[in-house]
C-alpha positions as CSV (number, residue, x, y, z in Angstrom):
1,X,3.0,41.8,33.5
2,X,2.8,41.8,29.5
3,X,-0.4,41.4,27.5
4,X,-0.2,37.5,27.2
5,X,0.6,37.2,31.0
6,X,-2.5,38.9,31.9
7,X,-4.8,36.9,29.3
8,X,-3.7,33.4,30.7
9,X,-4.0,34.9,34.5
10,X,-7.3,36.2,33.6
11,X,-8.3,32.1,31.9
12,X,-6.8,31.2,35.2
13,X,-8.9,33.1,36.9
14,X,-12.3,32.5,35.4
15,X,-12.1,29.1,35.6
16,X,-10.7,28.5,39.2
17,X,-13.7,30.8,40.2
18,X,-16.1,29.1,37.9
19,X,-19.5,28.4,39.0
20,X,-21.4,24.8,38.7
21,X,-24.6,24.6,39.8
22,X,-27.3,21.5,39.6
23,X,-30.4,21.4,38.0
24,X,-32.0,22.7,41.2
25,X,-29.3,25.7,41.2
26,X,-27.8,24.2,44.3
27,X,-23.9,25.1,44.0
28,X,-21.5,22.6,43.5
29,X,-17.6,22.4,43.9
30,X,-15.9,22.4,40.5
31,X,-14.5,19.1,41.5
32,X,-17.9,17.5,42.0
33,X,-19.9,19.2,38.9
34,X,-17.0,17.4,36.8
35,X,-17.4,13.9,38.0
36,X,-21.2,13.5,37.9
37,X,-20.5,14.7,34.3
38,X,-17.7,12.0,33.8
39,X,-20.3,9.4,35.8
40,X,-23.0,10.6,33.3
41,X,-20.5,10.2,30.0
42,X,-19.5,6.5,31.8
43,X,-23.4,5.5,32.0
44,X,-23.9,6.6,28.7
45,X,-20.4,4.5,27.1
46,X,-21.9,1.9,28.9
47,X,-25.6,1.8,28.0
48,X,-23.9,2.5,24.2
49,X,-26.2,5.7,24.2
50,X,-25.2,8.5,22.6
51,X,-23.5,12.0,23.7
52,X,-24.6,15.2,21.7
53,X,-22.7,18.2,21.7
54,X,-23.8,21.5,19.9
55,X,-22.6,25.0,19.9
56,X,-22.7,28.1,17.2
57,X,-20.0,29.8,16.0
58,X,-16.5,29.5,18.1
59,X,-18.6,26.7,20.7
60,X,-19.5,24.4,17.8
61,X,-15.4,24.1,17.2
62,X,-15.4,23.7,21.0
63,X,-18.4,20.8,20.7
64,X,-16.6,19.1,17.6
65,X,-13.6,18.8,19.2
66,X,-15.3,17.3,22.3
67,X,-17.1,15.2,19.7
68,X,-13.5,13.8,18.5
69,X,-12.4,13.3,22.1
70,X,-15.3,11.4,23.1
71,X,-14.7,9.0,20.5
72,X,-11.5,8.5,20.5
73,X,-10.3,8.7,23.7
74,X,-13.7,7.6,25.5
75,X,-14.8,5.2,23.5
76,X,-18.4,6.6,23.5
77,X,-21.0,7.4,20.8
78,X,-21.2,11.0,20.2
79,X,-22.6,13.2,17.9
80,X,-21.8,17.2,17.2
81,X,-24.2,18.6,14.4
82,X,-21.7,19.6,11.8
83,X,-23.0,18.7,8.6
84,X,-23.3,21.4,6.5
85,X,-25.7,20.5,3.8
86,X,-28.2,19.5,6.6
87,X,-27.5,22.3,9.0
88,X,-27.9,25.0,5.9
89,X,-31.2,22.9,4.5
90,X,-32.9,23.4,8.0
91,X,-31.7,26.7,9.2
92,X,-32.7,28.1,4.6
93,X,-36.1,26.4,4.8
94,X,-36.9,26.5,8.6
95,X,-34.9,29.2,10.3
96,X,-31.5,29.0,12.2
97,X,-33.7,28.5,15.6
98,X,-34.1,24.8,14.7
99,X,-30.7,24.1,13.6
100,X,-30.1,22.0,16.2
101,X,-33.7,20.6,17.5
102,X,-35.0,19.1,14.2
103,X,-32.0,16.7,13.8
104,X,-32.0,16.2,17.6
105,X,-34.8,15.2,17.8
106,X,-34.7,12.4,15.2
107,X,-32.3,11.0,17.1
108,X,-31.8,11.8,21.0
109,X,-33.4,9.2,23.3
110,X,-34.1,8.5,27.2
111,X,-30.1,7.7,28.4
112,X,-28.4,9.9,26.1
113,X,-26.5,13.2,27.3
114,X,-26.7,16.5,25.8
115,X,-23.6,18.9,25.9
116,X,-24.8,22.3,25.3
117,X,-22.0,25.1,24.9
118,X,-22.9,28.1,24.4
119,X,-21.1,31.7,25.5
120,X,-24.3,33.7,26.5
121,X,-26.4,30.9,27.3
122,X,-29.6,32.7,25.3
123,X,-28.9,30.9,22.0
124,X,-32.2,29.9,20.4
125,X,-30.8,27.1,18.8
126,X,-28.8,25.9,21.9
127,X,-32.4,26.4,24.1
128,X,-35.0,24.7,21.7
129,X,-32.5,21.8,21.3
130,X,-32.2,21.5,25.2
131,X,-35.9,21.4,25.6
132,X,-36.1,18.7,23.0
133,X,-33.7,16.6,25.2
134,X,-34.9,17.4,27.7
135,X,-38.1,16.2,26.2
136,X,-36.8,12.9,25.5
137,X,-35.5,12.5,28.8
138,X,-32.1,12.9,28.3
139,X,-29.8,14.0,30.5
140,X,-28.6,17.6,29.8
141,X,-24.6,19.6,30.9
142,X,-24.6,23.2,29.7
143,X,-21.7,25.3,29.6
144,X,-22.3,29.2,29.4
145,X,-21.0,32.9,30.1
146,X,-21.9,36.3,30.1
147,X,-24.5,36.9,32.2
148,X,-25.1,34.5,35.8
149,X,-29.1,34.7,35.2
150,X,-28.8,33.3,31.5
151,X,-31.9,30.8,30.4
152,X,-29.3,28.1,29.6
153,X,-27.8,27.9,33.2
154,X,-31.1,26.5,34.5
155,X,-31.5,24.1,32.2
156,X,-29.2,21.0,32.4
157,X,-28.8,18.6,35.4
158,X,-25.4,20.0,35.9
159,X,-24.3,23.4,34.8
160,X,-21.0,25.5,34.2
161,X,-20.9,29.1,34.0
162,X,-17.6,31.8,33.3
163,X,-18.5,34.7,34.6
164,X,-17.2,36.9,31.8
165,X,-18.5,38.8,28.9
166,X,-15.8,38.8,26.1
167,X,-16.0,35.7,24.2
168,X,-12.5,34.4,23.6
169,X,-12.1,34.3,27.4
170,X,-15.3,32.2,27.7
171,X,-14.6,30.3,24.9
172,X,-10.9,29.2,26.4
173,X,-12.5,28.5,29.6
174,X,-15.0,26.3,27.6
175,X,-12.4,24.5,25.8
176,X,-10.6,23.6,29.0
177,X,-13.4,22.5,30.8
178,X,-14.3,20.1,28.0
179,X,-11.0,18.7,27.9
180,X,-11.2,18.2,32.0
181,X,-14.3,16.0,31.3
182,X,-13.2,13.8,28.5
183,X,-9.4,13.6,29.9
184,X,-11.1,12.1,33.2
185,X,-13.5,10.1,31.3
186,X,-10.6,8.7,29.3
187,X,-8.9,8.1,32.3
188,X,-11.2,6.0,33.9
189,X,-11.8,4.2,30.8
190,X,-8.2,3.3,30.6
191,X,-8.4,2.5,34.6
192,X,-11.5,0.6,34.2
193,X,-11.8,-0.9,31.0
């Protein structure tokens, strides 16, 4: 098997053996932590909430293009933090841990939906904007690596984890998985109307 071969087999791999779990860390199949996401995204197209979606580094290209796919294809509000003169005003004046929460919390609200990608799941950034969802009673999906005990797992109402520790493996599962949500959301949109 070349080097390529065993790369995809290994993506293959991580995320037919991915774990879900709800916000009460009962385990779900893969096939049922995807649709109550898709159910979630629906609810929030149609209560024209909004979806955020944040991630550093390699996950916030993975929560922009999510961003893009939600709009286009789902025809929902969302919202991935890219700005730069905001994001490098807050994180130069008030430290990269509020990158996310200060601008999230200006504008998340009760029936909104937080994506939260992050590869090792301890992200301060990724954490403090959770809580302020979470605050606002939004609903919360997390997407994480690494390690199976990271603080990000236990946060949202549904939660996927790769069980890997090098990042462009995560990162590819990541991407996937966000493409399986919005395709089925777009799908049922197009079904649906």
């Amino acid at each position: 098997m070349t080097a390529a071969s065993k790369y995809v087999a290994r993506v293959h791999e991580l995320l037919a053996s991915a774990a879900v779990t709800d916000g009460d860390g009962g385990v779900l199949s893969l096939d049922v932590g995807c649709e109550r996401v898709v159910e979630q995204l629906l609810r929030v197209r149609q209560g024209q909430s909004t979806v955020f979606v944040i991630g550093n580094g390699g996950s916030s290209a993975i929560a922009a293009h999510m961003q893009s796919d939600l709009v286009k294809n789902v025809c929902v509000r969302a919202q991935a933090f890219h700005d730069v003169p905001l994001l490098t005003a807050i994180t130069n004046d008030d430290g990269y841990a509020r990158a996310f929460s200060d601008p999230l919390a200006l504008w998340v609200a009760a029936g909104d939906l937080l994506v939260a990608v992050s590869s090792s799941g301890r992200s301060e950034s990724i954490l403090r904007a959770v809580d302020v969802a979470l605050g606002a009673g939004a609903g919360v999906c997390t997407l994480s690596g690494f390690d199976s005990d990271n603080p990000l797992r236990r946060l949202g109402a549904i939660n996927f984890h790769v069980d890997s520790h090098a990042y462009g493996l995560v990162e590819s599962a990541h991407t996937v998985l966000t493409h399986l949500l919005t395709d089925a959301a777009a799908a049922r949109v197009s079904r649906d109307g």
